[in-house]
MOPAC internal coordinates of N, CA, C and O (Angstrom, degrees):
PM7 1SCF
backbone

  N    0.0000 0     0.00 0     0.00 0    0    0    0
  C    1.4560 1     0.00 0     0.00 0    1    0    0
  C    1.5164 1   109.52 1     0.00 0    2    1    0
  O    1.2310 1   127.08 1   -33.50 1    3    2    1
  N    1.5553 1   103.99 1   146.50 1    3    2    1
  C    1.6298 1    89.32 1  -160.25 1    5    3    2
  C    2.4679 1    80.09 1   -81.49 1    6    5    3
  O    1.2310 1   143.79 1    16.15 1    7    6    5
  N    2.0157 1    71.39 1  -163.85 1    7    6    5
  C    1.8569 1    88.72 1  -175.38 1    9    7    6
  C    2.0068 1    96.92 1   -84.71 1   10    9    7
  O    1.2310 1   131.86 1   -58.19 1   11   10    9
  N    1.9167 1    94.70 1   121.81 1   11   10    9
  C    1.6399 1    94.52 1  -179.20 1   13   11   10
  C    1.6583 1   108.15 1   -73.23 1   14   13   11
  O    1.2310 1   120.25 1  -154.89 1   15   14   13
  N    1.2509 1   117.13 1    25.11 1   15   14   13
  C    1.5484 1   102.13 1   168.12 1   17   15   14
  C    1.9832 1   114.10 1  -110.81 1   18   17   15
  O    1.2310 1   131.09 1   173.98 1   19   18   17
  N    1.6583 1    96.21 1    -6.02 1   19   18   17
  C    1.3863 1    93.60 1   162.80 1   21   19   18
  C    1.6604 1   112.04 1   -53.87 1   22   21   19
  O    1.2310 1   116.12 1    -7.52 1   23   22   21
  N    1.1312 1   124.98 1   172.48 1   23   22   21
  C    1.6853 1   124.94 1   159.41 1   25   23   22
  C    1.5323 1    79.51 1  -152.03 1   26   25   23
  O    1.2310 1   135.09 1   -32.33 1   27   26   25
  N    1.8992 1    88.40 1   147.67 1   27   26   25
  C    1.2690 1   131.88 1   165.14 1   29   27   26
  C    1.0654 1   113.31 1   -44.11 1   30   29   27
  O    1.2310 1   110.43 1   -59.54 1   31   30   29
  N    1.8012 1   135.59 1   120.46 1   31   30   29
  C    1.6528 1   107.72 1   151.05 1   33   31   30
  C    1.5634 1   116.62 1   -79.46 1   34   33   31
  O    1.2310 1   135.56 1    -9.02 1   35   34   33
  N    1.2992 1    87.49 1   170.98 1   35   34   33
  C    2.0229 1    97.01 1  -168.05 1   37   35   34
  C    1.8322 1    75.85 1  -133.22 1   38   37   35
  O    1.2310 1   138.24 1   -37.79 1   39   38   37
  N    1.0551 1    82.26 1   142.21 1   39   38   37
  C    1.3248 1   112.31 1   165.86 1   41   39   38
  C    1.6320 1   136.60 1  -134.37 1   42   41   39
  O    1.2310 1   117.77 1   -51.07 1   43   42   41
  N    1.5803 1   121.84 1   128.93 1   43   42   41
  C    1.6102 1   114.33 1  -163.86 1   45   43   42
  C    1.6926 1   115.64 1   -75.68 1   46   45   43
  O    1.2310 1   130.59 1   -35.50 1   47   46   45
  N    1.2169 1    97.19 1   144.50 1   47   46   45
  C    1.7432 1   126.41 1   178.34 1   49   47   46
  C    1.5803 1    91.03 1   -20.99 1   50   49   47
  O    1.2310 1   121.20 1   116.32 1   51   50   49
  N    1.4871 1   115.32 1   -63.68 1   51   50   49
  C    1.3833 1   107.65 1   179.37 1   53   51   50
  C    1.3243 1   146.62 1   -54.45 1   54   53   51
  O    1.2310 1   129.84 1   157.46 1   55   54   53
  N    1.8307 1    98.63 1   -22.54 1   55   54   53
  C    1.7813 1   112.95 1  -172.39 1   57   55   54
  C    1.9970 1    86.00 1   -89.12 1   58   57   55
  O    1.2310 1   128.22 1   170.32 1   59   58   57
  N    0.6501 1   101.77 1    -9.68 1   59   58   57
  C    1.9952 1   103.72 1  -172.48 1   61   59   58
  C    1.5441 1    91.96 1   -92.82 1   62   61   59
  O    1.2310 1   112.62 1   112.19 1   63   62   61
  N    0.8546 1   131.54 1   -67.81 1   63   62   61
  C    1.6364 1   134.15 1   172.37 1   65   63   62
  C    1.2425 1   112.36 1   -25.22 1   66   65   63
  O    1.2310 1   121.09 1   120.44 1   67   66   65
  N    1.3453 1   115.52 1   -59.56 1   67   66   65
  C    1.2098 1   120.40 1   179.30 1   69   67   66
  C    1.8909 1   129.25 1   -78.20 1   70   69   67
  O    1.2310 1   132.05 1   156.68 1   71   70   69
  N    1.0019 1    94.34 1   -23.32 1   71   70   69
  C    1.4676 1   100.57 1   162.30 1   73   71   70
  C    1.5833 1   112.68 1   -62.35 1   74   73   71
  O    1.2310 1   129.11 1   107.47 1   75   74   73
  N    1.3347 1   100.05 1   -72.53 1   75   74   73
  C    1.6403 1    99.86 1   175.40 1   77   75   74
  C    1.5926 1   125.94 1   -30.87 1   78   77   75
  O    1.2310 1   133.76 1   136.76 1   79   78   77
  N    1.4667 1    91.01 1   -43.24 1   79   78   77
  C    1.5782 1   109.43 1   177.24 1   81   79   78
  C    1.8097 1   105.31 1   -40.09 1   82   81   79
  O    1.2310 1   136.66 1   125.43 1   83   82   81
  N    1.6014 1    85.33 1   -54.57 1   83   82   81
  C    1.5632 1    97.57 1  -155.70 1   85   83   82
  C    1.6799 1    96.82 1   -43.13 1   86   85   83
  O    1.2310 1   123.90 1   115.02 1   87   86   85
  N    1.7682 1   110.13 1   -64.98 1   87   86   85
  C    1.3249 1   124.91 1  -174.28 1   89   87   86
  C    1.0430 1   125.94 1   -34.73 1   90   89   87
  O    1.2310 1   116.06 1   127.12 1   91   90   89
  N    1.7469 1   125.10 1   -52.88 1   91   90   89
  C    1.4644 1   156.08 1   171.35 1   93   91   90
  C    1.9139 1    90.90 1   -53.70 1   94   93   91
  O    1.2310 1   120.46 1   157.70 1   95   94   93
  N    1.1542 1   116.72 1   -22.30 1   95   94   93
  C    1.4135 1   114.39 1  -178.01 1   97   95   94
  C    1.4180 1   122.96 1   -95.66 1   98   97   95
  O    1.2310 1   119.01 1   163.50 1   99   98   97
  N    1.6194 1   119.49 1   -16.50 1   99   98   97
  C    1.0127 1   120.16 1   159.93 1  101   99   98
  C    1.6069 1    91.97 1   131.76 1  102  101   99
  O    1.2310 1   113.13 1  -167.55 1  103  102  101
  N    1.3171 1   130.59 1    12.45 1  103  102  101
  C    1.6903 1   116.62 1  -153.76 1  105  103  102
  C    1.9250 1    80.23 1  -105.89 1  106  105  103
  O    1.2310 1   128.54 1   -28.90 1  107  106  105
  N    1.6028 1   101.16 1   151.10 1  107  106  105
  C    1.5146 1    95.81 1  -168.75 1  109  107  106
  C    1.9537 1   101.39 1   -75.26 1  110  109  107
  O    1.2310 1   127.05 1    -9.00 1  111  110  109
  N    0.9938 1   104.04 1   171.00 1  111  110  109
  C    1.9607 1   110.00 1   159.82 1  113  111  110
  C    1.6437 1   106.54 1   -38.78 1  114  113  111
  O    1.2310 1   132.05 1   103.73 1  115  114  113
  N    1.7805 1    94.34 1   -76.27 1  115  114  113
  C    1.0924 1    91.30 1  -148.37 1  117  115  114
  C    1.6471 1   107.61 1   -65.12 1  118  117  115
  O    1.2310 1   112.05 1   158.36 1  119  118  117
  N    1.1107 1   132.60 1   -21.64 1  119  118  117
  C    1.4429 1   127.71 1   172.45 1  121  119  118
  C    1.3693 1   123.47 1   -54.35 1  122  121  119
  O    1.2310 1   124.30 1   164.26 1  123  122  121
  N    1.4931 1   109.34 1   -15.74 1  123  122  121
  C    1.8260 1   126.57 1  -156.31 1  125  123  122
  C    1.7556 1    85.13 1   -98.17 1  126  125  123
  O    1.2310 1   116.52 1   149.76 1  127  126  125
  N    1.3840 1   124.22 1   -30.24 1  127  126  125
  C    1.4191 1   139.46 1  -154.92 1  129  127  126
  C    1.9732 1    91.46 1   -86.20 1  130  129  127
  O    1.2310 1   121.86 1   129.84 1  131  130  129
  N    1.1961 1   114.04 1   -50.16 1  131  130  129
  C    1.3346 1   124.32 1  -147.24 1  133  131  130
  C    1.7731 1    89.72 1   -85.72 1  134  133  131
  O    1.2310 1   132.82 1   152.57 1  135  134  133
  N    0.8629 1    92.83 1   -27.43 1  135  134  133
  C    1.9166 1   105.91 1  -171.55 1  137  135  134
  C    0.9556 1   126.03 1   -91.55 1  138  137  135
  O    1.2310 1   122.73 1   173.04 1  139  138  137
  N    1.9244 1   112.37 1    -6.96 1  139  138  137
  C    1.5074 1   100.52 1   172.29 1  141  139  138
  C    1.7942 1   103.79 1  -165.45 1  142  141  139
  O    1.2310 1   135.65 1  -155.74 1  143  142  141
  N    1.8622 1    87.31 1    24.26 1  143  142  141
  C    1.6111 1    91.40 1   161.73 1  145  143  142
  C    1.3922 1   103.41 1    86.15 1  146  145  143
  O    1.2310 1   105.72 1  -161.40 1  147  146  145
  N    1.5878 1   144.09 1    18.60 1  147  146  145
  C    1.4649 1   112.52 1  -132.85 1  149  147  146
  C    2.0551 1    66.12 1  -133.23 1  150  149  147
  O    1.2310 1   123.52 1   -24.67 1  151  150  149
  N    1.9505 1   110.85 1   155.33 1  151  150  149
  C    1.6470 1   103.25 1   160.45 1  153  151  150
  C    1.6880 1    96.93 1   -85.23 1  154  153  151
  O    1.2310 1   133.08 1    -3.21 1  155  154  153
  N    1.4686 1    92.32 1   176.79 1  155  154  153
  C    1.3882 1   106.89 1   172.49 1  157  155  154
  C    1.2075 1   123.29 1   -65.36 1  158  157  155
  O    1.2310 1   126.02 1   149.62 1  159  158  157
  N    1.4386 1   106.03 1   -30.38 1  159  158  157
  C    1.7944 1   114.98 1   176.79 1  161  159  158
  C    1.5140 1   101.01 1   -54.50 1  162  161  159
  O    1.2310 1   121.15 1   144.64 1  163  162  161
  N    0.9701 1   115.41 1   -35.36 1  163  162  161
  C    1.4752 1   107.67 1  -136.41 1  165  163  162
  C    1.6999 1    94.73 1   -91.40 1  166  165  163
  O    1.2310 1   123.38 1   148.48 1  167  166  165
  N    1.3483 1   111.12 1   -31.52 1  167  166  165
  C    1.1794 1   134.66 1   176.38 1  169  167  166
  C    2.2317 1   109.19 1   -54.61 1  170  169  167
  O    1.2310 1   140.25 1   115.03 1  171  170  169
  N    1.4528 1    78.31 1   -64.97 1  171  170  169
  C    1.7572 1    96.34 1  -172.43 1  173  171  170
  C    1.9418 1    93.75 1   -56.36 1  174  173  171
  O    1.2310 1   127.69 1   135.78 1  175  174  173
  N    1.0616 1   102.81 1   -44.22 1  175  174  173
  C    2.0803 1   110.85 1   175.61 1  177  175  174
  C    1.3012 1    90.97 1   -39.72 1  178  177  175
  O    1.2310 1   121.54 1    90.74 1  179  178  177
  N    1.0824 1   114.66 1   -89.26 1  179  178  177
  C    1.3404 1   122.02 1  -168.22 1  181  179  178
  C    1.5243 1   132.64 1   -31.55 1  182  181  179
  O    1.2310 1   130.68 1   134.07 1  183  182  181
  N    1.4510 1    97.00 1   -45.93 1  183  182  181
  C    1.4233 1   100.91 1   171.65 1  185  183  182
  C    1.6909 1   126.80 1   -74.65 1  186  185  183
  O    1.2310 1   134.36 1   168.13 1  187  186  185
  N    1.4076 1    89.84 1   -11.87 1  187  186  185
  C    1.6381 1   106.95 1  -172.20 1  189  187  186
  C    2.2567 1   105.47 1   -83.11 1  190  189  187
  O    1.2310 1   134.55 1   144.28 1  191  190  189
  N    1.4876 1    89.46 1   -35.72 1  191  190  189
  C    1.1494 1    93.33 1  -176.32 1  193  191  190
  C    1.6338 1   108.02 1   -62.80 1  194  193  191
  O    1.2310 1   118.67 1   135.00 1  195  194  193
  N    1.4196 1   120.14 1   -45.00 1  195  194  193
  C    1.4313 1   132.41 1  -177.42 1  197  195  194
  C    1.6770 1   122.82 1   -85.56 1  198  197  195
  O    1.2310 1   136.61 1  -166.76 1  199  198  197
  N    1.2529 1    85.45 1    13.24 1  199  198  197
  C    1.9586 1   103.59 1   173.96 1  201  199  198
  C    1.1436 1    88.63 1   -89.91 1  202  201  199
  O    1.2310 1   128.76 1   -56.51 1  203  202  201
  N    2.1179 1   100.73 1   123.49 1  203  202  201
  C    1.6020 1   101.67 1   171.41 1  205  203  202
  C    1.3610 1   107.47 1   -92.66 1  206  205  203
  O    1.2310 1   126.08 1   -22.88 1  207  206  205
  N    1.7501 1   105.93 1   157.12 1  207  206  205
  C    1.6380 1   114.88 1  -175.57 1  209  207  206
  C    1.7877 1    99.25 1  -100.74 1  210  209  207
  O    1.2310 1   128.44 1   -61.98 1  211  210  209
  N    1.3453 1   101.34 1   118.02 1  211  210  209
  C    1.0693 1   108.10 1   165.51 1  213  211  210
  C    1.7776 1   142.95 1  -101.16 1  214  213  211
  O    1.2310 1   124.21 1   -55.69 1  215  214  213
  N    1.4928 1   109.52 1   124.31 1  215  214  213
  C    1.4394 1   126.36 1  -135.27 1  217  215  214
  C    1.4853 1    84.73 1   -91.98 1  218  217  215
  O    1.2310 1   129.45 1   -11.96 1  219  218  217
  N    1.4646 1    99.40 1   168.04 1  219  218  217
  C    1.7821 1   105.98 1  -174.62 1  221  219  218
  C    1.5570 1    98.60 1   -86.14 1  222  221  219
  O    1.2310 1    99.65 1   160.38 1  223  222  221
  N    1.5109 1   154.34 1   -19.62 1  223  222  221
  C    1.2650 1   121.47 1   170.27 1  225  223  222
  C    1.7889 1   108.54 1   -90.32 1  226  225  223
  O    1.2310 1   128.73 1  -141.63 1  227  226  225
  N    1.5361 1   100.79 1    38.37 1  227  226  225
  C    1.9477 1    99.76 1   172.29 1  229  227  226
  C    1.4230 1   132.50 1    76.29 1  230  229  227
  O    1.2310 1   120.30 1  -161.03 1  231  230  229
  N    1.3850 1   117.03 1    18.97 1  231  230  229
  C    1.1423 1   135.04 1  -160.93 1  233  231  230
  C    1.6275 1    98.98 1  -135.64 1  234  233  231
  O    1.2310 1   130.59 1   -33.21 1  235  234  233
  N    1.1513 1    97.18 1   146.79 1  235  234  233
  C    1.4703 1    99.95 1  -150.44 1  237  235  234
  C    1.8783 1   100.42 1  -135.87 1  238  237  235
  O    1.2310 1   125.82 1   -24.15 1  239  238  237
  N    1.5924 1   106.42 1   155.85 1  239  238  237
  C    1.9009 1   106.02 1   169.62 1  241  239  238
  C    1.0640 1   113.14 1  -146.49 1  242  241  239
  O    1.2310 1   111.98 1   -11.17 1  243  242  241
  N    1.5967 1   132.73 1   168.83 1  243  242  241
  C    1.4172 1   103.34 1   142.15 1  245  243  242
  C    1.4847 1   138.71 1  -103.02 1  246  245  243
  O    1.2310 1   120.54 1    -1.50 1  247  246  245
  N    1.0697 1   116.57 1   178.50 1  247  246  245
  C    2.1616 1   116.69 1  -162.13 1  249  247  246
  C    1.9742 1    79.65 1   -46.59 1  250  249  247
  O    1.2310 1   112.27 1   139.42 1  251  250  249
  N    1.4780 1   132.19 1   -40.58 1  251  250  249
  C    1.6543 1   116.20 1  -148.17 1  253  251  250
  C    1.6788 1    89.57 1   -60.53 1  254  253  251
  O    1.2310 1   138.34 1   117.00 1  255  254  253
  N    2.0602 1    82.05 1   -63.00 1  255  254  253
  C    1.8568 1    88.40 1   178.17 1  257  255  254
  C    1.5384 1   126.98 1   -16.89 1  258  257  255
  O    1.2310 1   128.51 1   133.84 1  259  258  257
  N    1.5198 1   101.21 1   -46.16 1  259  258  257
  C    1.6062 1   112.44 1  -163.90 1  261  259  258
  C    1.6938 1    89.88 1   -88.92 1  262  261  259
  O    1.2310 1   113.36 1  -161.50 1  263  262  261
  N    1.2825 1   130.16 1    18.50 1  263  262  261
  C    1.8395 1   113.01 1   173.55 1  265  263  262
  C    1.4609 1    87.55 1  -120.22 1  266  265  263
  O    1.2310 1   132.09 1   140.37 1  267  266  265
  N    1.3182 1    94.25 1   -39.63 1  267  266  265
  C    2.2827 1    78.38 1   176.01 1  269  267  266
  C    1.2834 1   128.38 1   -34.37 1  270  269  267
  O    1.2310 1   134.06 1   125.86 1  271  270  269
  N    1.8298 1    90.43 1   -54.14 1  271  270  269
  C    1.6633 1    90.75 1  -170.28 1  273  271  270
  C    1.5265 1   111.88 1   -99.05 1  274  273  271
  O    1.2310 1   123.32 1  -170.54 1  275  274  273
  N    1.6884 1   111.23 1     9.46 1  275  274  273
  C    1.4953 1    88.08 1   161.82 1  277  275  274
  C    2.0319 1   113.83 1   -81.10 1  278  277  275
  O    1.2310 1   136.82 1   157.07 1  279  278  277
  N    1.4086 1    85.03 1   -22.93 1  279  278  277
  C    2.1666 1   100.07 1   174.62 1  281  279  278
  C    1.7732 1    81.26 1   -49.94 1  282  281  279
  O    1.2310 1   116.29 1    87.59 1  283  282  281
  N    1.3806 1   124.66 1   -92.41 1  283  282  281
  C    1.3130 1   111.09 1  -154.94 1  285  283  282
  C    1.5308 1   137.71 1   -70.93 1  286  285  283
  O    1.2310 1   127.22 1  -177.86 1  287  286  285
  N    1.5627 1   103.71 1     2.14 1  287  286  285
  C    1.1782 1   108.88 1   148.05 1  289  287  286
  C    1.3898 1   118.96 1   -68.55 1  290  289  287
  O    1.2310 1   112.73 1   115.61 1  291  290  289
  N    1.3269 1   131.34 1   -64.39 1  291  290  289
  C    1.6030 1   126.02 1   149.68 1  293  291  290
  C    1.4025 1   124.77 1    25.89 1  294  293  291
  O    1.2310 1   140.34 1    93.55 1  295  294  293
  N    1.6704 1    78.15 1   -86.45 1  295  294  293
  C    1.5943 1   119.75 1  -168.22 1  297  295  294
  C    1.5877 1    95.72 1   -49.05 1  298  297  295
  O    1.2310 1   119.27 1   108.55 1  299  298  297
  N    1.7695 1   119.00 1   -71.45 1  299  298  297
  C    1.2701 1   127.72 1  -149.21 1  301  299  298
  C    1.8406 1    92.73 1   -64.90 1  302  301  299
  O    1.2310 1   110.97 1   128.48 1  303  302  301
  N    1.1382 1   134.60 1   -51.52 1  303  302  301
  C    1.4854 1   145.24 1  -178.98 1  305  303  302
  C    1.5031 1   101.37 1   -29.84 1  306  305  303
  O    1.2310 1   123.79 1   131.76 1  307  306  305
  N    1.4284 1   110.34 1   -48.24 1  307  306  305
  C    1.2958 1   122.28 1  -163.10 1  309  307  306
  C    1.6144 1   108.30 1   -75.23 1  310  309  307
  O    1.2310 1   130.20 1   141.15 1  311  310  309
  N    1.6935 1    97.93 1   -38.85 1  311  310  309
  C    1.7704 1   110.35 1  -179.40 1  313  311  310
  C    1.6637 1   104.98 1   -50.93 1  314  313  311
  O    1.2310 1   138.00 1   141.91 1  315  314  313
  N    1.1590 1    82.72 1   -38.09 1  315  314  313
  C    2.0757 1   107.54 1  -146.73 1  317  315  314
  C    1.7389 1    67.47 1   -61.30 1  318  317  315
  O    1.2310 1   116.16 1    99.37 1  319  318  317
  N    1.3362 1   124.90 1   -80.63 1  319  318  317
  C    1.3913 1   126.94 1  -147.31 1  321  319  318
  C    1.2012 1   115.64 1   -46.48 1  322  321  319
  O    1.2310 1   115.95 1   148.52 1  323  322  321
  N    1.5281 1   125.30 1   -31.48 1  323  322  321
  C    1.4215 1   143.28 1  -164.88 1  325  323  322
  C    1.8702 1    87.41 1   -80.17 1  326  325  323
  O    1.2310 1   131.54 1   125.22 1  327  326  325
  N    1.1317 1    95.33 1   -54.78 1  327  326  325
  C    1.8785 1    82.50 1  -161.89 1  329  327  326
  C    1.6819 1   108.40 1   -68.48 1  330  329  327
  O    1.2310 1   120.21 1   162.80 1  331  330  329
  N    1.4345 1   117.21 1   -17.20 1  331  330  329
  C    1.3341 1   119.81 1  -175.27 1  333  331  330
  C    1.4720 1   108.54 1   -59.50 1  334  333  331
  O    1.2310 1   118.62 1   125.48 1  335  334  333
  N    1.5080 1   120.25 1   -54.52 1  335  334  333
  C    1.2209 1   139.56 1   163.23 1  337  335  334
  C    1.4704 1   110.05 1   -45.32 1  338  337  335
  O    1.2310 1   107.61 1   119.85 1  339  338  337
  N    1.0970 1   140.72 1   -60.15 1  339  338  337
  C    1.4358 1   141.50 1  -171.67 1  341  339  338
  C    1.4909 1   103.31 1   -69.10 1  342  341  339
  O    1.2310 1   111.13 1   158.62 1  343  342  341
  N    1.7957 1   134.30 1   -21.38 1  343  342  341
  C    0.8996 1   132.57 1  -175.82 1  345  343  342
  C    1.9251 1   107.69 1   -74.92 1  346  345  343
  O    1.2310 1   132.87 1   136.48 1  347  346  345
  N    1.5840 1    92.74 1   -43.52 1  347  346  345
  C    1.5593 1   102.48 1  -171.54 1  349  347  346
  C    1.4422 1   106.25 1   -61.40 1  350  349  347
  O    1.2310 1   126.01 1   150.96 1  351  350  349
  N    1.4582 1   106.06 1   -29.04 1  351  350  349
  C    2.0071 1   108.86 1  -156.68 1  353  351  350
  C    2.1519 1    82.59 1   -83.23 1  354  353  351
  O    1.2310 1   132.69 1   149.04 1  355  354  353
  N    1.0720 1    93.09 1   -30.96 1  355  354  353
  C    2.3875 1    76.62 1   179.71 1  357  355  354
  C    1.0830 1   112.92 1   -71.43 1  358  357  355
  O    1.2310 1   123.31 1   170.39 1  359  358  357
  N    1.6221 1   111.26 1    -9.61 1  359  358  357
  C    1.9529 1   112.63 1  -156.07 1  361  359  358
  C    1.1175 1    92.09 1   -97.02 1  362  361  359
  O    1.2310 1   106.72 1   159.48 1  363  362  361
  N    1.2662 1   142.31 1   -20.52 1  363  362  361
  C    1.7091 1   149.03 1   177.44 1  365  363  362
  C    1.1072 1   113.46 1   -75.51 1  366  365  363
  O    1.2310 1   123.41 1   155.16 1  367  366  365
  N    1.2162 1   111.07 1   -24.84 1  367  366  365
  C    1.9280 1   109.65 1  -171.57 1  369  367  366
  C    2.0930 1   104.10 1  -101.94 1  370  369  367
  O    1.2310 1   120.10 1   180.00 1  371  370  369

């Protein structure tokens, strides 16, 4: 187990954007690693998350894109169910 007084860095949507950028640009890993502190895992994560999946009518997302909208598919399933019920309980009276 590592030491619990390390803490995680977190890093913003934008400093991740831009890394990838770098890669997608031609700059190697390990140079992107040496240059801004970062492992390779964490690097290759990143880029994996922002690899778009491309669908057979050509339209394309990425895997995050594709967790958003399964959250608000979820979400709306759940709406849908709530109002179905509230519809039946007005139709009785």
């Amino acid at each position: 187990m590592g030491n619990t007084s390390e803490k995680r860095k977190s890093y913003n949507a934008e400093f991740k954007e831009m890394v990838v950028e770098l890669y997608q640009t031609g700059t190697p890993v390990k140079q992107i690693c040496s240059e801004y502190g970062l492992s390779e895992t964490t690097i290759y994560k990143w880029i994996r998350k922002q690899k778009p999946v491309k669908l057979d009518d050509g339209s394309s997302f990425t895997p995050e894109e594709f967790l958003n909208l399964q959250k608000e598919l979820h979400r709306l399933k759940e709406e849908n169910e709530i109002l179905k019920k509230a519809m039946a309980i007005f139709a009785k009276k």
